[in-house]
N, C-alpha and C positions, 0 to 999 in steps of 0.2 A: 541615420545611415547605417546600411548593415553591416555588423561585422562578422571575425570570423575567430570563435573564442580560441584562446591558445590552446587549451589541452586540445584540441582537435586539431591544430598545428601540428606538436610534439607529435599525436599519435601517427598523421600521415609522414611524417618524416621519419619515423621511427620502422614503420613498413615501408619506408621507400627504398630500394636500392642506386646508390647516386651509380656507381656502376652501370646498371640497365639503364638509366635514361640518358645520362651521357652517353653513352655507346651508341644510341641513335641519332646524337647528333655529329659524332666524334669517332673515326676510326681508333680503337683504345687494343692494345696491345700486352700483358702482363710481363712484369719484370719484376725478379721478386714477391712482394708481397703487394705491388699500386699496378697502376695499371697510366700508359703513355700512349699520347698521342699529338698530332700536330695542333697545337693553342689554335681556338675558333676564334680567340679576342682579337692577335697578331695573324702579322703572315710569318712563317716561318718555313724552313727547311730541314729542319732535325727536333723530333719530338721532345718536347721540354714541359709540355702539360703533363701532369700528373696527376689521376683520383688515387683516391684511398679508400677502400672500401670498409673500412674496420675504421677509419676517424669522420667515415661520409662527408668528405671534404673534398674539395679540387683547389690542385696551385700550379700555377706557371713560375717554373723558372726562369722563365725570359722575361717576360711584361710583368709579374710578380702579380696577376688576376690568383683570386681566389675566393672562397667559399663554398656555401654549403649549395644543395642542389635546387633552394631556392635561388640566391642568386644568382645561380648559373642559368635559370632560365629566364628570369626577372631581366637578364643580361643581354640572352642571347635571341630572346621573342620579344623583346622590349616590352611589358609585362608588366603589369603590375603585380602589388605582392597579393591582392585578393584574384586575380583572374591567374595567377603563378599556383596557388594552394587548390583551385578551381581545377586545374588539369592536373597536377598531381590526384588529388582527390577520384579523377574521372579514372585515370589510369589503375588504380586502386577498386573502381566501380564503388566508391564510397559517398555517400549524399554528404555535402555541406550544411550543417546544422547554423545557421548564421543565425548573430542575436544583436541588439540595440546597445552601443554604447562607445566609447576611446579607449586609445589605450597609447602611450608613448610610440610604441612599435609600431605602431600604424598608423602614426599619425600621418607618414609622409603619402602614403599611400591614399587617405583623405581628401589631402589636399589634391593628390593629382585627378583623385577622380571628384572631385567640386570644380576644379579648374575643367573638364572634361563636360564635365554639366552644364556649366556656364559656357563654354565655346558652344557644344550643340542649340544652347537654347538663343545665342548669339548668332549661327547660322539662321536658322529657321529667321528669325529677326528681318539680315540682309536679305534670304531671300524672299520672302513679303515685302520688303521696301524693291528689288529691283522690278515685282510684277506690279507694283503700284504705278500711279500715276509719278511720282515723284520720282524714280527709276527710270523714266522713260530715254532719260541720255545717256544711261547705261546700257540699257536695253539697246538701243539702236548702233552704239560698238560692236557691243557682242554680236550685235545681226551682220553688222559691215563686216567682220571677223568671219563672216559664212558661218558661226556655230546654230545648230537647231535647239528649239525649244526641248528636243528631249539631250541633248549634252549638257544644256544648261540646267538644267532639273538633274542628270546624274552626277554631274561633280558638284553640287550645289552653288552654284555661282549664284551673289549675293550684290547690294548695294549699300554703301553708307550715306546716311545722309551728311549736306554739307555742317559741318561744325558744330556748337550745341551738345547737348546730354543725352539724346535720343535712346542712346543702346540703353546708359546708365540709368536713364528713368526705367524703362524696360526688365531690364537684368534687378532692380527692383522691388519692381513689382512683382516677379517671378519669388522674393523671398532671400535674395541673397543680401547679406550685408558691404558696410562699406571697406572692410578688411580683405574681403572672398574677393570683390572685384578691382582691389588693389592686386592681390597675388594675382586676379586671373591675367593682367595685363592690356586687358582691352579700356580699361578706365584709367585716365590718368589722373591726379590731385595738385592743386596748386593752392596757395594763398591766396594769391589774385583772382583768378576762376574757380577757384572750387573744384568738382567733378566733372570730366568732361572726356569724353567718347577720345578714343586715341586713334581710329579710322575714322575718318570724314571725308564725303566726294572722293570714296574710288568703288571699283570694281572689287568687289568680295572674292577671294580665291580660298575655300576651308581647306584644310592641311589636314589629312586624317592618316593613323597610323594604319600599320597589317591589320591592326584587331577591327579598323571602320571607325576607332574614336576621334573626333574631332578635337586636334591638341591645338594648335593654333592659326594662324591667318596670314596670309600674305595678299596687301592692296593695291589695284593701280589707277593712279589719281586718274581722274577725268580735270583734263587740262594740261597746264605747264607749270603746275609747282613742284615741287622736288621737297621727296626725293620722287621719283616714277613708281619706285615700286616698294613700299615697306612692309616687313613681316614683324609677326607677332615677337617680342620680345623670350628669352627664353625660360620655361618658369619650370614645374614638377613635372607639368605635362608635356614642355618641349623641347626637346633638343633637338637643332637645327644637325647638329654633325651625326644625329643615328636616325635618322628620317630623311623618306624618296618623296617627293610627291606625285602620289598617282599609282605608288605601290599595291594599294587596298586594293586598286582593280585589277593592275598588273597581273598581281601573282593568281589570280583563275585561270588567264591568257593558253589559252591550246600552244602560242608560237612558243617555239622554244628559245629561251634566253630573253635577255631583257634588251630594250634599247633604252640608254640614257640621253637625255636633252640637255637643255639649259632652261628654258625658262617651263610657266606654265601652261602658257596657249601653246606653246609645240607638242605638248604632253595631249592638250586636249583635243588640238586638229590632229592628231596621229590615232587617237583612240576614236575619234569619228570616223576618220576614212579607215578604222578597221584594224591599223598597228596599234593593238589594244594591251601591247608588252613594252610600251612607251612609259618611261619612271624619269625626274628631273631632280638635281640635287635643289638646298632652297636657298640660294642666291651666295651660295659658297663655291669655293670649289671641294671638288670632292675629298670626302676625308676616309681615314682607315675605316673607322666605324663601318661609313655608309658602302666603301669596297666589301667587307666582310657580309655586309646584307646581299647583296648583289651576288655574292660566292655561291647564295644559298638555292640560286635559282639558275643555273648555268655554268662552264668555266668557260662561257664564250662570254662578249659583250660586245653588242653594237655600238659604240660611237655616234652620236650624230647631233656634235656641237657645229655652235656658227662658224662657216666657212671664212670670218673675218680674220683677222691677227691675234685678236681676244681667245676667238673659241680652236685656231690653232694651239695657242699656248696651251690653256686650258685641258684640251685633251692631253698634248705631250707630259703633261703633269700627272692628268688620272691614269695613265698608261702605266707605270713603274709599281703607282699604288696599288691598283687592281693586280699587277703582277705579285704582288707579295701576296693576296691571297688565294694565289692560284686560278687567275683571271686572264685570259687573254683575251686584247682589245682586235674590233676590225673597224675602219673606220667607213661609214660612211660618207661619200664628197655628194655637195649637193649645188656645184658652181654649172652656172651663174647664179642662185640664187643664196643667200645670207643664211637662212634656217630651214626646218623642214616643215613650218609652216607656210611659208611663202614662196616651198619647190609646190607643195602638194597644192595650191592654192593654183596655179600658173599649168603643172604637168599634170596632177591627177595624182592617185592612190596608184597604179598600177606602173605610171613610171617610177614611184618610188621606190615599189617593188623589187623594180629591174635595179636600181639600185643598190639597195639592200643586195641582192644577189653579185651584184658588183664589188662588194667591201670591200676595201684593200687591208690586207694585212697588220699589224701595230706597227712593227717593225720597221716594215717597209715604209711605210707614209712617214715614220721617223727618219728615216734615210730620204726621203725625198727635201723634208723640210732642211736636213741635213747640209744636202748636196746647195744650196741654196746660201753658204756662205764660205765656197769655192768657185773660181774661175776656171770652171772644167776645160776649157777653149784653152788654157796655158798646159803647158805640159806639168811647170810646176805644180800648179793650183789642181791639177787630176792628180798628181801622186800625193798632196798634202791631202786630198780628199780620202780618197783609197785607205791612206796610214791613219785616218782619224775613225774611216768606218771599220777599222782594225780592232781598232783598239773600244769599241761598242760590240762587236762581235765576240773580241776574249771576254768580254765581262758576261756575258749570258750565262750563267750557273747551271744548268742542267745538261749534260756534257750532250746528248741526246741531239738537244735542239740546238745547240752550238753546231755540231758536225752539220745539221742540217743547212742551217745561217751560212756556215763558210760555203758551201755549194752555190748556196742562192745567189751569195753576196758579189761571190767571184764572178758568177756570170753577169751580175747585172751590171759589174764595172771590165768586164772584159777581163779579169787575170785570170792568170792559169790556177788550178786551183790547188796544186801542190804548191806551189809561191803563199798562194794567199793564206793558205792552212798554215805555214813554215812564219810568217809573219804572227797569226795570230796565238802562234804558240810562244812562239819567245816574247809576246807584250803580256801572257799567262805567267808567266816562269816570272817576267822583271815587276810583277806586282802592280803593275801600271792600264792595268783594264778599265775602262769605264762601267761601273757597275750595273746591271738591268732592275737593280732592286731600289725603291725607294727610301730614303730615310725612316728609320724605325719612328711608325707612326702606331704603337699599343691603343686597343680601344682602352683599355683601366690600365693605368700608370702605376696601382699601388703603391708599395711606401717599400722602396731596395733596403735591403738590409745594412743596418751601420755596423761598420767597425766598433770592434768593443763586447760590451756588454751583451748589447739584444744578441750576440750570437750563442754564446752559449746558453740565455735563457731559454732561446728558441729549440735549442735542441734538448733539454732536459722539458720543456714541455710538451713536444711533438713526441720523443721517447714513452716518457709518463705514459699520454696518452694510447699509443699503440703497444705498451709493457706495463700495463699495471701490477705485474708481480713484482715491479721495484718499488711502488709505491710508500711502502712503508719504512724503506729504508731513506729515501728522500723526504719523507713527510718529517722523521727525526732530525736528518741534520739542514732543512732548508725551507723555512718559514713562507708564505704568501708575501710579509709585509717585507720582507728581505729581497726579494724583484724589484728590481729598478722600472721606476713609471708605474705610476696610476693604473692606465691599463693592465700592464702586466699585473699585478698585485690582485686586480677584478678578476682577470683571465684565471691565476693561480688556484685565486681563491675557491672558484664555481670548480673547477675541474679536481680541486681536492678534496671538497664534498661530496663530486660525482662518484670521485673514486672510494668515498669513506661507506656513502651508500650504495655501490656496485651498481650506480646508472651513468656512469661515466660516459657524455657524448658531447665530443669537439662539435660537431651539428648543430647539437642544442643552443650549446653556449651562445655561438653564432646566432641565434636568432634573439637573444638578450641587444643585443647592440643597433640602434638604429641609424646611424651614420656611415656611410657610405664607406669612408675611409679606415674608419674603427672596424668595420667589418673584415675588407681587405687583410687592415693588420693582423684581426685576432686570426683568419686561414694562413698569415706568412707563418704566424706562431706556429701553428701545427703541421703546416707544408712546408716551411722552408728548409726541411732538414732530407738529405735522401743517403739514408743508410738501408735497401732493400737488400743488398746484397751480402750483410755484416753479418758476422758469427754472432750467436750469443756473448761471446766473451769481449767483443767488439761492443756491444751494447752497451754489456755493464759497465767497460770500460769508460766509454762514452759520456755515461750517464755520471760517475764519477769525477770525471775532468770537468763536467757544465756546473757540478756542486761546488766543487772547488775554485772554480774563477764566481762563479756568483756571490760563495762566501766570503773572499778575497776583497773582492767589490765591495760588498754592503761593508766588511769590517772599515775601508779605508772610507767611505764614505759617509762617517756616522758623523749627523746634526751637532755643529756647534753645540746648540743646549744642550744638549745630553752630552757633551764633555766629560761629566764628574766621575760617568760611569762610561768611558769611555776605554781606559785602561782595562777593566773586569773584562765588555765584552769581547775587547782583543783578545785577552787570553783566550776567552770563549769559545772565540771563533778558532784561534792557533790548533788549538786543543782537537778542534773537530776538522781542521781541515790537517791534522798531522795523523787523526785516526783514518780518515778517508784513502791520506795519500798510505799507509803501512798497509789498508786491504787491497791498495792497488798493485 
């Protein structure tokens, strides 16, 4: 399999400006010496992302995302690390020199494109078995379904056969081993059976990302076993919570904004009769992640869950979510019928239309589900209603669309609207608004900063890093192996080389690490500090206090065994953190 050698890494990263390419994805504003803007991971309200253009890093204060300007896009295009280096590379107009062999660092990225291997050639599979003869009770769903021979050829709809090793003889004989189709997930293993196909007797549905790669499967039995519908397990190549299904086609779509469904056949009877901006989450509801994708393509979104109890809830939930990332919901009704499979099936493409054009508001269709656990008919049960749709309108956060709400709101329940404004200001003031925002739902969670220790390391290495002219005075009084944790002591140790040999880049370091959450941490290290606005005497100061609680630390924490010289390096350490404190 190709790779792609590291010096050719370092070099694209070294001419990359993380500045410039974030800034195309990222409204970034300078402060100081970084540069801020609203986190693409979260939804937020007050800019808390921050690059750096001098440590070519990015960190969120909020959600604590960070790294270098690979995984920023690894992140945010969902990407792998060789098609991430790939567009870097293009942006640069630089040819990729790929060569034959592993490397730690890349391993994960291997896997997910083997795993991607294996589903495509796992596709073609199914769909050869659904045009076979043995397909045939497949085949004639899909036709009673009204789908044409060419929808079923563009989403590649497939067939399993019933139980047995079929895929696994197959996948095989293709070359992959019995390790490769264990991660890929489509093969399960048992003692008692052995090797044996994990879809059998359903309907193939492939899952492909934006890039068109086929990450995994979601099947629907032919018959009545259960479960109805199972998806692919989640491996390197799937995450169910940052994948749409039906996005690959979506995002060409002339229509503006997207429409969200529920299942798959709504997705694919929508992009037959033509709503070809129709995207489905995959048997979830929706998550931050998959809001923040959806950001990327609109700040409208169509609604158009099942009209049942399920796909009411269902939206009232996506509503808040997409609101945090700057998403407003309209919802399309599609009663009397359950989906918009079975409106367009019944009325046509063109009534749908008229629907679509009909969408009712987020809000509003939440006020209506609202209204529906009052007894408007009492006088009481209308004014309980009224003070509860009060107290949903003070929480609206953008004062804008608030002023707007209280007009609407008032007319639609008949009060006057200086009453109702007067109301929904004092339930403002008593702290008791129902909030429009949903629970902080971060795509990367990172690792929050503890109490203690990692704070002051974090700032004598994010300093280091951005002030190497204190370097040598920290290199005397505060050793690599004197950081507390593993990490930090790796982290120390690469950046005080960098700094010895004046190639010093937090960037770098960053692509030594191939764990996900190790990465996260070593960007908290060098973002979690934000002194842009500090004098130099702020600095040095700074940098002085993070020596002093480190050496503090390491003296009190010195190994049992080393006891005997336990006494010397106390003084040792006294010695230097009483010369430290006298330059302070």
């Amino acid at each position: 399999m190709a790779h792609i050698p590291e010096s050719f890494v370092q070099e694209v990263l070294s001419r990359t400006d993380i500045v410039d390419v974030i800034s195309s994805y990222v409204s970034l504003q300078k402060k100081g010496g970084r540069y801020f803007g609203l986190c693409p991971f979260h939804g937020e309200k007050t800019a808390s992302f921050s690059v750096s253009g001098s440590q070519q890093l990015y960190y969120c204060f909020g959600c604590h995302a960070g790294g270098n300007v690979v995984s920023f896009i690894e992140n945010y295009e969902n990407a792998s690390f060789v098609e991430t280096i790939e567009m870097l590379a293009d942006r640069l107009n630089m040819s990729v020199p790929y060569e034959k062999g592993s490397s730690a660092q890349k391993a994960k990225s291997d896997r997910r494109s083997i795993i991607q291997e294996m589903n495509r050639e796992a596709a073609n599979f199914y769909y050869a078995q659904l045009l076979s003869p043995a397909g045939e009770r497949a085949m004639n769903y899909l036709k009673d379904r009204g789908l044409t021979d060419e929808t079923i050829r563009k989403f590649g709809l497939g067939y399993s056969l019933p139980g047995g090793n079929s895929l696994y003889n197959y996948l095989k004989s293709k070359g992959f081993d019995d390790g490769q189709l264990k991660m890929s997930g489509l093969v399960m293993f048992s003692e008692d059976r052995g090797p044996y196909d994990r879809f059998f007797n359903r309907v193939m549905f492939p899952i492909q990302d934006a890039s068109k790669h086929v990450i995994g499967f979601g099947g629907r039995v032919m018959g009545n076993a259960e479960p109805k519908y199972l998806n692919s397990p989640e491996t390197e190549a799937f995450d169910k919570s940052r994948n749409l299904y039906g996005l690959h086609l979506a995002r060409s779509s002339r229509r503006e904004g997207l429409i969200l469904c529920e299942g798959y056949m709504d997705v694919i009877s929508m992009h037959q009769a033509g709503f070809d901006n129709a995207v489905a989450t995959l048997g979830t509801a929706l998550t931050g992640p998959q809001s923040v994708m959806i950001s990327k393509y609109g700040k409208q979104l169509l609604l158009c869950y099942d009209s049942d109890n399920a796909g009411v809830k269902a939206a009232l939930r996506a509503m808040p979510i997409l609101k945090r990332s700057g998403v407003t919901s309209r919802i399309i009704h599609m009663e009397p019928y359950k989906d918009p499979d079975e409106f367009i099936k019944s009325l046509g493409a063109e009534a749908f239309e008229e629907r679509i054009g009909d969408a009712q508001n987020g809000f509003m269709f939440m006020l209506d589900i609202h209204d529906r656990d009052f007894d408007l008919e009492d006088p009481q049960g209308y004014t309980d209603c009224v003070n509860s749709a009060a107290h949903r309108v003070a929480g609206i956060s953008d004062e804008i669309e608030r002023v707007t709400y209280i007009k609407a709101v008032s007319e639609r329940y008949a009060i006057e609207e200086s009453i109702f404004k007067k109301k929904v200001d004092n339930i403002g003031l008593s702290g008791k608004a129902i909030s429009d925002e949903a629970p902080g739902e971060p795509v990367l969670t990172g690792m929050a900063v503890k109490e203690g220790i990692e704070i002051p390391q974090n700032i004598l290495l994010s300093l280091l890093a951005d002030y190497p002219e204190h370097f040598k005075e920290v290199k005397d009084n505060i050793k690599p192996s004197e950081f507390e944790g593993e990490l930090y002591q790796k982290v120390a140790d690469m950046l005080y080389a960098g700094l010895e040999s004046g190639r010093a880049s937090p960037a770098l370091i960053l692509t030594r690490f191939e764990g996900e959450e190790e990465k996260r941490k070593v960007a908290q290290m060098f973002g979690g500090t934000n002194m842009e606005n500090s004098t130099q005497e702020d600095i040095r100061i700074a940098i002085k206090e993070a020596m002093m609680k480190i050496k503090a630390h390491a003296a009190a924490n010195i190994p049992k065994e080393e006891s005997g010289n336990a006494l010397q390096k106390a003084i040792e350490n006294q010695k230097i953190k009483n010369r430290l404190r006298s330059k302070k």
